[in-house]
PAZAPA-4460 file (N, C-alpha, C; in steps of 0.05 Angstrom, whole numbers, plus 32768, in hexadecimal, padded with zeros to 4 digits):
% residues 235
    n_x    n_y    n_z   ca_x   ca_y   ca_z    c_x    c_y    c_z   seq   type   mol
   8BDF   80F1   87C4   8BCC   8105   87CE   8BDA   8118   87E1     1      X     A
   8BD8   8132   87E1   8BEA   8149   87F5   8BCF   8144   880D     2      X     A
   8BEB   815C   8819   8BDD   8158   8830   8BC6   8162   883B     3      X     A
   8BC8   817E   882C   8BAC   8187   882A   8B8F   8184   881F     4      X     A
   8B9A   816D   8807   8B7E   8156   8803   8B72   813F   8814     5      X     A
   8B8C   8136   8826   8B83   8126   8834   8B77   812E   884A     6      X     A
   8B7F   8150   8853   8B73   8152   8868   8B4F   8160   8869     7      X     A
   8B4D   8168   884F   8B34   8179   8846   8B21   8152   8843     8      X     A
   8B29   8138   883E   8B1C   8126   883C   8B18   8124   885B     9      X     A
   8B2A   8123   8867   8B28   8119   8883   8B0D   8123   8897    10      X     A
   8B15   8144   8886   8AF8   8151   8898   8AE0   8145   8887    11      X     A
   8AE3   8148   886F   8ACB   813B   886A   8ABC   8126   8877    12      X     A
   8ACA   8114   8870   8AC6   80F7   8887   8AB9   8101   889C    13      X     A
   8ACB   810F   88AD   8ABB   8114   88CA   8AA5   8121   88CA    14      X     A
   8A9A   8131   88BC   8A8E   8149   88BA   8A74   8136   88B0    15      X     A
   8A78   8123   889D   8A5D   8104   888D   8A5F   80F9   88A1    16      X     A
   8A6F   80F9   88BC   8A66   80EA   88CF   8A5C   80E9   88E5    17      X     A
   8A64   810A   88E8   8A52   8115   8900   8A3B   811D   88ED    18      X     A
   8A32   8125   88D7   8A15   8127   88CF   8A01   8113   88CA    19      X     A
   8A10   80F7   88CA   8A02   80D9   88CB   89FA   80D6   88E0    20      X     A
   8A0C   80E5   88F9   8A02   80D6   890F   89ED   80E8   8919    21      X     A
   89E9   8102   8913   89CD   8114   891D   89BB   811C   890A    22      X     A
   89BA   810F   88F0   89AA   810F   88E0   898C   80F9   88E7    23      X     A
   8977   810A   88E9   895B   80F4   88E6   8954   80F4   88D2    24      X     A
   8949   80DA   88C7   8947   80D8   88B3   8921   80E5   88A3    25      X     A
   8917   80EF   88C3   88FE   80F7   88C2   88FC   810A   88BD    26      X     A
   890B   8122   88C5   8917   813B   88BC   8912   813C   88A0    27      X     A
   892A   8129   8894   8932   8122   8879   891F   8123   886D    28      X     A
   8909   8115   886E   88F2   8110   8865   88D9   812B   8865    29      X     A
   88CF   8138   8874   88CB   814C   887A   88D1   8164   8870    30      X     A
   88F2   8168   886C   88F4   8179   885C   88F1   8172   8839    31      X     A
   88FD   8158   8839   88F5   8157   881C   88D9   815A   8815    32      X     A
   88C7   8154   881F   88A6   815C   8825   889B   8176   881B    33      X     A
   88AD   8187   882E   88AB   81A2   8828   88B1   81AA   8815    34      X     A
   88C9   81A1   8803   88D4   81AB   87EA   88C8   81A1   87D9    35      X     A
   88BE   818D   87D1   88A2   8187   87BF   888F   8194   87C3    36      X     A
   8882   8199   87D8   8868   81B4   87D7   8865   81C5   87D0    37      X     A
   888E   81D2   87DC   8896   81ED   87C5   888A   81E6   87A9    38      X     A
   8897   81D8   87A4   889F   81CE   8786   8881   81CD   8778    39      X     A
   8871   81C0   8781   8856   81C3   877E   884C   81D7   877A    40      X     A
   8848   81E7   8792   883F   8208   8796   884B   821A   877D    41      X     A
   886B   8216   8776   886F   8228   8761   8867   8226   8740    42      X     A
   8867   8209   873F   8855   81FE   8726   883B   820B   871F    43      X     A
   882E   820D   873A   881B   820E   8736   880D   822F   8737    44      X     A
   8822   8244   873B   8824   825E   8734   882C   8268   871E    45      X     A
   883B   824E   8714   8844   824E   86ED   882D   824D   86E1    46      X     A
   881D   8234   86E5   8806   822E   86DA   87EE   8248   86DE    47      X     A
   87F1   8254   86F6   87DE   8268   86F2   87E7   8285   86E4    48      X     A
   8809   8283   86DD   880F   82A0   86CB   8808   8294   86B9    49      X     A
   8807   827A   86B0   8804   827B   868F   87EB   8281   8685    50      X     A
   87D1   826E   8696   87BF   8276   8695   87B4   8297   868D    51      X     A
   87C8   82A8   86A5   87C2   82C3   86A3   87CD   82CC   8683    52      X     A
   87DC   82C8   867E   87ED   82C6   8666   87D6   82C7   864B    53      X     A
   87CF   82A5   864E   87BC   829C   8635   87A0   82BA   863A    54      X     A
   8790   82B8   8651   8781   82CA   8656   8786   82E8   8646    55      X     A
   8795   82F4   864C   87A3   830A   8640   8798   8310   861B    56      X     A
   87B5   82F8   8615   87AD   82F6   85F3   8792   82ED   85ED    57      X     A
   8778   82E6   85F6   876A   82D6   85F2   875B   82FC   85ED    58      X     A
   8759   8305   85FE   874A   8328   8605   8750   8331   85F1    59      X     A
   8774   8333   85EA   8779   833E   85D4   8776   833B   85BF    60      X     A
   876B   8321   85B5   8761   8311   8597   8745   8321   85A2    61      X     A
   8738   8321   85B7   871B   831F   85BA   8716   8340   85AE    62      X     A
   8725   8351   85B9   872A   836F   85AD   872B   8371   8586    63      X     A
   8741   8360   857D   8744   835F   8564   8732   8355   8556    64      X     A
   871C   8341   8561   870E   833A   8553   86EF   834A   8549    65      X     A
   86EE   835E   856C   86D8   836A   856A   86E7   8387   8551    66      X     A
   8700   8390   8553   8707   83A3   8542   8701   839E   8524    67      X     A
   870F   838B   851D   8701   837D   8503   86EB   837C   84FA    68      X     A
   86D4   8372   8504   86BA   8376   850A   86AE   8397   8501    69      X     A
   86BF   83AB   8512   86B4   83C7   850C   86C2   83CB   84F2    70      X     A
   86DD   83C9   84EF   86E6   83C2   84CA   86DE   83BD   84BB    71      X     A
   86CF   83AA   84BD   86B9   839B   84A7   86AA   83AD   84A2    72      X     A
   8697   83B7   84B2   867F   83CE   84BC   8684   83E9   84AF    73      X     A
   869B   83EB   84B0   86AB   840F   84A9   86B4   83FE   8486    74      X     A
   86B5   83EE   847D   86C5   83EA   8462   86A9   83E7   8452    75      X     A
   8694   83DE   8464   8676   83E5   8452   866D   83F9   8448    76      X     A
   8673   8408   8465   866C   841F   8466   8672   8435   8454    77      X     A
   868D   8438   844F   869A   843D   843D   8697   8435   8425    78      X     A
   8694   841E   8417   8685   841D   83FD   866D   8422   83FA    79      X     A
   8656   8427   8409   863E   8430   8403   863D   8459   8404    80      X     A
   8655   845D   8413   8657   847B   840E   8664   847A   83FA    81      X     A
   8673   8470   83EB   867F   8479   83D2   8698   847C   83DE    82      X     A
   86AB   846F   83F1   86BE   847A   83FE   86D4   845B   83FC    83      X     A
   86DC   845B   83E9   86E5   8439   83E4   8703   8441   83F4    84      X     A
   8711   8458   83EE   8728   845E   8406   8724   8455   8420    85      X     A
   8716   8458   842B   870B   8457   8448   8704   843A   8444    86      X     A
   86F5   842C   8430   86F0   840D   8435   8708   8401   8434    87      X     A
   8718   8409   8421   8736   83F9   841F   8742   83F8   8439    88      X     A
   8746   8418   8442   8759   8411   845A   874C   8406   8470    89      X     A
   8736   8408   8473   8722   83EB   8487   872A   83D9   8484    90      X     A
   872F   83CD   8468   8728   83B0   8464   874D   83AF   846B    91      X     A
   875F   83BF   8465   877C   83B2   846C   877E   83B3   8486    92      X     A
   8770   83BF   849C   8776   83C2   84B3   8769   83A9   84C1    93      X     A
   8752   83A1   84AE   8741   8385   84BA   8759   8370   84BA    94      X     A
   8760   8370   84A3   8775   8358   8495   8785   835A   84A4    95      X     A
   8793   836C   84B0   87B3   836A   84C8   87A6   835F   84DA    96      X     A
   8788   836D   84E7   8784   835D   84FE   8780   8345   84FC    97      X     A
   8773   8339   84E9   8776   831C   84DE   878C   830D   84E5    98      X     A
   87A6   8317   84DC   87BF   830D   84D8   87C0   8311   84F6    99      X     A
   87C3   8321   8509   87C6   831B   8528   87B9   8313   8535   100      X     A
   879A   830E   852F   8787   82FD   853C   8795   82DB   853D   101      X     A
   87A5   82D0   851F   87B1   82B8   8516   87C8   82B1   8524   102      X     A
   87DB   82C9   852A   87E2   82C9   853A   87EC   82C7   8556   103      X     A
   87D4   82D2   855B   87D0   82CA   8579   87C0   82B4   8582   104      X     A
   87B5   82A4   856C   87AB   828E   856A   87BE   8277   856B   105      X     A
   87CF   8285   8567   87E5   826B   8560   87FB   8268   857E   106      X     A
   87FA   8286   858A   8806   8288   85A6   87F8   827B   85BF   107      X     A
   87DF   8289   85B6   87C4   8276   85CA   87C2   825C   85C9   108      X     A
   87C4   8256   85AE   87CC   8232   85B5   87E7   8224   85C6   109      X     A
   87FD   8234   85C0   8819   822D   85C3   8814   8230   85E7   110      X     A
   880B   8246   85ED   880C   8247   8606   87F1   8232   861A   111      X     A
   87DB   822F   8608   87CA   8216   8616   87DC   81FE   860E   112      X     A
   87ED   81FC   85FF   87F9   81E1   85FD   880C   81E1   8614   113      X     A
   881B   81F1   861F   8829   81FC   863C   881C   81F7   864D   114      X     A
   8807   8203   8654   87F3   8202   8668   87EC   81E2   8673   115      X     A
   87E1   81D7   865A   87D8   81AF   865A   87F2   81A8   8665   116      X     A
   8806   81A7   865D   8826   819F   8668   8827   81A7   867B   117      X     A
   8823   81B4   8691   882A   81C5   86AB   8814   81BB   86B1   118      X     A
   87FC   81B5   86AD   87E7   81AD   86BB   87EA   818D   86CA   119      X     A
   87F1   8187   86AD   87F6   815F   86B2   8812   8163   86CD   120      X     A
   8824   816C   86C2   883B   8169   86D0   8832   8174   86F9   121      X     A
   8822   8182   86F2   8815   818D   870C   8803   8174   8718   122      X     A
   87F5   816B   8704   87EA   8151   8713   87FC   813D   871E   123      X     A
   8808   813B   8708   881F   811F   8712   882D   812C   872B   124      X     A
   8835   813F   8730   884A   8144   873B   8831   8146   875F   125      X     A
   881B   814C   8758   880D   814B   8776   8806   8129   8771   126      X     A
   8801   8123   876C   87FE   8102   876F   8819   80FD   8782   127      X     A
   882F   8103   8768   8848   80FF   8786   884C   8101   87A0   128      X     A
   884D   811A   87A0   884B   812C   87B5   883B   8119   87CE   129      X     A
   8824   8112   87CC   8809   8108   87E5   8815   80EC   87E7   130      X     A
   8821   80E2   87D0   882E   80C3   87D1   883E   80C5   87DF   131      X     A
   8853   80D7   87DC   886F   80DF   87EC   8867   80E2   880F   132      X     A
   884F   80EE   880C   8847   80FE   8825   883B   80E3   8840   133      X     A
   8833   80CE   8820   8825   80B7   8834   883B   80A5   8843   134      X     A
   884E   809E   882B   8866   808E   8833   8874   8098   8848   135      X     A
   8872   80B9   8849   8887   80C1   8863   887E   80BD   8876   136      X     A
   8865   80BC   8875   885A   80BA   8899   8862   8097   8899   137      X     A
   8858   808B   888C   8864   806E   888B   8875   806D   8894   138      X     A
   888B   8075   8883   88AB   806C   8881   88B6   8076   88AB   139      X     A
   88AF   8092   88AD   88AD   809D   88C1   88A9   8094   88E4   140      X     A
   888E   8084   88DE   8888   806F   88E5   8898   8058   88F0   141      X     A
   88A0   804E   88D5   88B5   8034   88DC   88CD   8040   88E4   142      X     A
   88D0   8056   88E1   88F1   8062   88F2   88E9   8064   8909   143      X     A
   88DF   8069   8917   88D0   8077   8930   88D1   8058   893C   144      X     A
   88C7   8040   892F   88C4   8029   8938   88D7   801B   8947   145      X     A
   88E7   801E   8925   8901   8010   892D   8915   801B   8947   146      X     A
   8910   8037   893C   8929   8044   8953   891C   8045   8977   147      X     A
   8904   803C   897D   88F4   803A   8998   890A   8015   8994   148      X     A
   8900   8002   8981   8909   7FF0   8984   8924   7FEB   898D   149      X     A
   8935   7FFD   897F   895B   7FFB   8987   895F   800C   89A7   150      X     A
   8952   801D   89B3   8949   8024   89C0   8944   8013   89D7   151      X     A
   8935   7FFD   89D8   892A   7FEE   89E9   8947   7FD7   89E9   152      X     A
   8950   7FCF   89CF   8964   7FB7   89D8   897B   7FC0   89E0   153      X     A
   8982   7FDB   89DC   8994   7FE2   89E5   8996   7FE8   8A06   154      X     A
   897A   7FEC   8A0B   8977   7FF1   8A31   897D   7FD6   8A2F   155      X     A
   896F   7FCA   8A23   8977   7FA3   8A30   898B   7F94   8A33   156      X     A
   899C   7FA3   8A17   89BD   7FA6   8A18   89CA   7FA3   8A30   157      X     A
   89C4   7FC4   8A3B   89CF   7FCA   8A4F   89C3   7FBE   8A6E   158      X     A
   89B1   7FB7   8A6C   89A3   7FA8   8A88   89B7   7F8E   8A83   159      X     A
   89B6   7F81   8A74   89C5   7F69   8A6A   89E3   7F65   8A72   160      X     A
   89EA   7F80   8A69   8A10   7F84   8A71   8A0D   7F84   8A8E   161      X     A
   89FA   7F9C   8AA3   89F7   7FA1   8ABE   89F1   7F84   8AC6   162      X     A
   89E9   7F78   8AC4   89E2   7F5D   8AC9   89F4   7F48   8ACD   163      X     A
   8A05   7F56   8AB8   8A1B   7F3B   8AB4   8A35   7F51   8AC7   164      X     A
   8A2F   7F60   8AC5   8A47   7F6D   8AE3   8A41   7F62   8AF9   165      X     A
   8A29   7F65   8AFE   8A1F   7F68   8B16   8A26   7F3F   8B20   166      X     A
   8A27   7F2C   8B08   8A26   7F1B   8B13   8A48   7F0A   8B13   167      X     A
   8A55   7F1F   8B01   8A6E   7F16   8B0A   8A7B   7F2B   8B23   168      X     A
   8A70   7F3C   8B2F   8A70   7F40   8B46   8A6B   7F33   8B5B   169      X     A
   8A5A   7F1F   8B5B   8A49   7F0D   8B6B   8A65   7EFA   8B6C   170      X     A
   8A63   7EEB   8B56   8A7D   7EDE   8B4D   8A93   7EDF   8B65   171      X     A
   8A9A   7EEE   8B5C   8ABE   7F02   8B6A   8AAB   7EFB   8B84   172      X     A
   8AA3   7F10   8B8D   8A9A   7F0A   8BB1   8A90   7EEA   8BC1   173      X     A
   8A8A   7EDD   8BAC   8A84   7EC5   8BB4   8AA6   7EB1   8BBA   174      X     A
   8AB9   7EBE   8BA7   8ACB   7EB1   8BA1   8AE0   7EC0   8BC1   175      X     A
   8AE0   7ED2   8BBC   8AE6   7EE3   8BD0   8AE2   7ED8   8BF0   176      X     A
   8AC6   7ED2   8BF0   8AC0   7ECB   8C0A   8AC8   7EAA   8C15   177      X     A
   8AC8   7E9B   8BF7   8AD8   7E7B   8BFB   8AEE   7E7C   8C04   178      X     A
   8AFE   7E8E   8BFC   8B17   7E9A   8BFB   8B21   7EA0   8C16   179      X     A
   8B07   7EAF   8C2B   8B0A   7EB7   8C45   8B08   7EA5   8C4E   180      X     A
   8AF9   7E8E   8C49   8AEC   7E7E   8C60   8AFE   7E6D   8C59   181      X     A
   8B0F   7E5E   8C4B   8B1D   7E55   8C4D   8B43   7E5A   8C5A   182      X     A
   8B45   7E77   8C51   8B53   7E81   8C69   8B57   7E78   8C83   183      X     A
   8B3F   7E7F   8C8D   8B39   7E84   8CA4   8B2F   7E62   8CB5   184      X     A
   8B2E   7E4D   8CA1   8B36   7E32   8CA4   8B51   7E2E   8CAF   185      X     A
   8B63   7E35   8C96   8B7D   7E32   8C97   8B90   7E41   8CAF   186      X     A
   8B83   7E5C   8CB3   8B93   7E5F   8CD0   8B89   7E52   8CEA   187      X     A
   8B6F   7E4A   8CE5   8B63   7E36   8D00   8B72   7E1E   8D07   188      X     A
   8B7C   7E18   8CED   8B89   7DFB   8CEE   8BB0   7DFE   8CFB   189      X     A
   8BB7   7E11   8CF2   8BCD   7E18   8CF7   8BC7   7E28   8D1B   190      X     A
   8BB6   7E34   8D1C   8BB9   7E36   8D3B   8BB9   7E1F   8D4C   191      X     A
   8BA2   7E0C   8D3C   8B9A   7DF5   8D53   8BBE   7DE2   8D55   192      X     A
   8BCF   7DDB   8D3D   8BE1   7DD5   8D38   8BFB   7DE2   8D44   193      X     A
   8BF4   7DF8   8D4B   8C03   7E0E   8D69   8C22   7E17   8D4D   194      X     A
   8C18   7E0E   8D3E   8C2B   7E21   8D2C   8C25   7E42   8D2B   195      X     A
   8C0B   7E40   8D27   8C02   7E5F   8D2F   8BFC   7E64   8D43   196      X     A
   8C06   7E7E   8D53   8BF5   7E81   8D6A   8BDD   7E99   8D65   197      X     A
   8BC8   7E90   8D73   8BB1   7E9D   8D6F   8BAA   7EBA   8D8D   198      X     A
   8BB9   7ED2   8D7E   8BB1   7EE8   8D8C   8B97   7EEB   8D97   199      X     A
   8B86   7EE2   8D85   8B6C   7EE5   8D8F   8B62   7ED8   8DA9   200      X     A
   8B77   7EC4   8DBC   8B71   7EB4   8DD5   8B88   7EC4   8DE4   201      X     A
   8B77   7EC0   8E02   8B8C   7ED0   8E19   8BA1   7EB3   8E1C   202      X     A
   8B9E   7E9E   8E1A   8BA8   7E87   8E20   8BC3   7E81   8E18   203      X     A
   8BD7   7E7D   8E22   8BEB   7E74   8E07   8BE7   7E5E   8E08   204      X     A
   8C03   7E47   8DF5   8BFE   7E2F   8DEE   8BF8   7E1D   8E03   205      X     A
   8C12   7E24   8E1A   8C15   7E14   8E34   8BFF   7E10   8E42   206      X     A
   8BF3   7E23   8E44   8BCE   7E2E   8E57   8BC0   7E1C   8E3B   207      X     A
   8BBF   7E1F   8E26   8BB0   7E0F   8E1C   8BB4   7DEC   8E1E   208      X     A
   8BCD   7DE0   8E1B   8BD0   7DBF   8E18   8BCB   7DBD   8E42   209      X     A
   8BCD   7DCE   8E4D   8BCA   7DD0   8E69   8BAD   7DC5   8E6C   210      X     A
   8BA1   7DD3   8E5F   8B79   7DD7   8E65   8B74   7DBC   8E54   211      X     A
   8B80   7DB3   8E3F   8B70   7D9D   8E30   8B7B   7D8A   8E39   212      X     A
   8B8D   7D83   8E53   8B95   7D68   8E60   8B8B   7D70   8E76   213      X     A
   8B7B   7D85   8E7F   8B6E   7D8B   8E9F   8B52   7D76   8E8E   214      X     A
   8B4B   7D88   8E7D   8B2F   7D7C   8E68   8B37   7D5B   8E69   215      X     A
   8B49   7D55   8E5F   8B41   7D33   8E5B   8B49   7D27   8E77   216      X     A
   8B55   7D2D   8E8F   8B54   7D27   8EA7   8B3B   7D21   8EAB   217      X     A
   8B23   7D39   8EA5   8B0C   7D3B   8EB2   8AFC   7D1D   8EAB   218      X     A
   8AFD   7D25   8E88   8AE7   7D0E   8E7D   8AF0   7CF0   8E79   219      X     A
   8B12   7CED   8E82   8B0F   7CCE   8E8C   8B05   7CC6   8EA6   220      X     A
   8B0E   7CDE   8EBD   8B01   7CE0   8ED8   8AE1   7CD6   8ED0   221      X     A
   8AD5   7CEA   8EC8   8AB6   7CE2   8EC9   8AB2   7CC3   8EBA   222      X     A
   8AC5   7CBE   8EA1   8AB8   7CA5   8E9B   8AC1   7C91   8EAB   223      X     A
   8ACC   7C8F   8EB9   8AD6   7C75   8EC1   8ABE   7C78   8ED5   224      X     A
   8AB1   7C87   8EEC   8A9E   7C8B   8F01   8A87   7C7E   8EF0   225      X     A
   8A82   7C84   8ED8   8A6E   7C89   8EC7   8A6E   7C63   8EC9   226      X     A
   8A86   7C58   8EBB   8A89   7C3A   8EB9   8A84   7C28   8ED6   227      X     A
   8A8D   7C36   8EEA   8A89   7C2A   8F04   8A6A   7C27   8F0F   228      X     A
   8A60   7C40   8F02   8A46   7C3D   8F05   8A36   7C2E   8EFA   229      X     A
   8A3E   7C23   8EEA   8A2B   7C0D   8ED4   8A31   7BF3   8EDA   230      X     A
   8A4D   7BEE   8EE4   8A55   7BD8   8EEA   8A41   7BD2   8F07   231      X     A
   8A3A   7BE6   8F1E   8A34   7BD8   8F3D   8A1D   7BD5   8F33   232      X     A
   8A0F   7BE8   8F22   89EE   7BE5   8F1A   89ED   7BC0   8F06   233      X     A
   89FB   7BB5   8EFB   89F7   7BA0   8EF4   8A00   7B84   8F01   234      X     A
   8A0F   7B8C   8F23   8A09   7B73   8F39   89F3   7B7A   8F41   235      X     A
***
């Protein structure tokens, strides 16, 4: 394949695929709607030329027949005057109209046999048409349905995804904050252990093991008073 076939497919493609994706299919419907009504409507302007048509020849037999008629009348007429010239050419001029009255007898049928055909086909074709017309609101219907329906799961979709961020967010910060507090264990332990020193006290170490042997001075002081006291209270 050259290259200029492959590239005239390529647009194609895109071109069926951006029209798939902004095509409704209600549209679709709708207009096909319309183009049957045409379709209808012009049938049914056929059906009324022909009619006009059959009408026509029907006047014009109706003319030939009344002419004939006076033919007859004038070819009498003429044999009771003694004028058999004048009856003759009556009676041939009756006879042609004869022959085109047969004639047009035979068109007048051809064209009501037209007419019946364009009639039926006019019925069938509006029978369609209102069937077509019922199904679309139907069909229409269930598109309208479905697409409110994809519509709704797709918000749910997305509440669903936000949801599930939102809770592996939760996640992380929960993990985050174990994370602190255990930190913040681990340097407690290392200050109390005087491996770390803790900026956060004016004290250094010395002022501290200073104050926690002033502290246990105090509370064997008091307990032993504490013990002396229980001992004189039980002589």
């Amino acid at each position: 394949m050259s290259f200029s076939n492959r590239f005239v497919n390529l647009i194609k493609q895109k071109v069926n695929k951006i029209l798939e994706k902004h095509e409704d299919p209600r549209e679709a419907l709708d207009y096909s709607a319309i183009k049957q009504t045409e379709l209808l409507q012009r049938l049914r302007r056929e059906i009324v030329e022909v009619v006009a048509s059959k009408k026509r020849l029907e006047m014009q037999k109706n003319r030939l027949l009344e002419n004939i008629n006076k033919l007859q009348e004038q070819a009498k007429a003429g044999v009771k005057t003694g004028r058999d010239d004048l009856a003759t050419l009556a009676l041939e001029r009756k006879n042609a109209n004869i022959v085109q009255v047969k004639e047009l007898d035979t068109e007048i049928a051809a064209i009501q046999n037209e007419q019946e055909k364009l009639e039926n086909a006019e019925k069938r074709l509006s029978i369609k048409v209102e069937e077509f017309k019922s199904k679309k609101e139907i069909i229409k219907a269930r598109y309208s349905s479905a697409e409110a329906e994809v519509r709704i799961k797709e918000n749910i979709t997305g509440i669903s995804e936000e949801m599930s961020d939102i809770g592996v967010a939760m996640s992380r910060a929960e993990e985050k904050t174990e994370e602190m507090k255990s930190r913040a264990m681990a340097i407690d332990d290392m200050i109390d252990s005087g491996s770390l020193v803790d900026y956060t006290n004016n004290k250094d170490q010395i002022d501290s093991e200073l104050e926690k042997t002033e502290i246990k001075s105090r509370v064997d002081d008091e307990l032993a008073r504490i013990k002396a006291s229980v001992n004189r209270a039980t002589w």
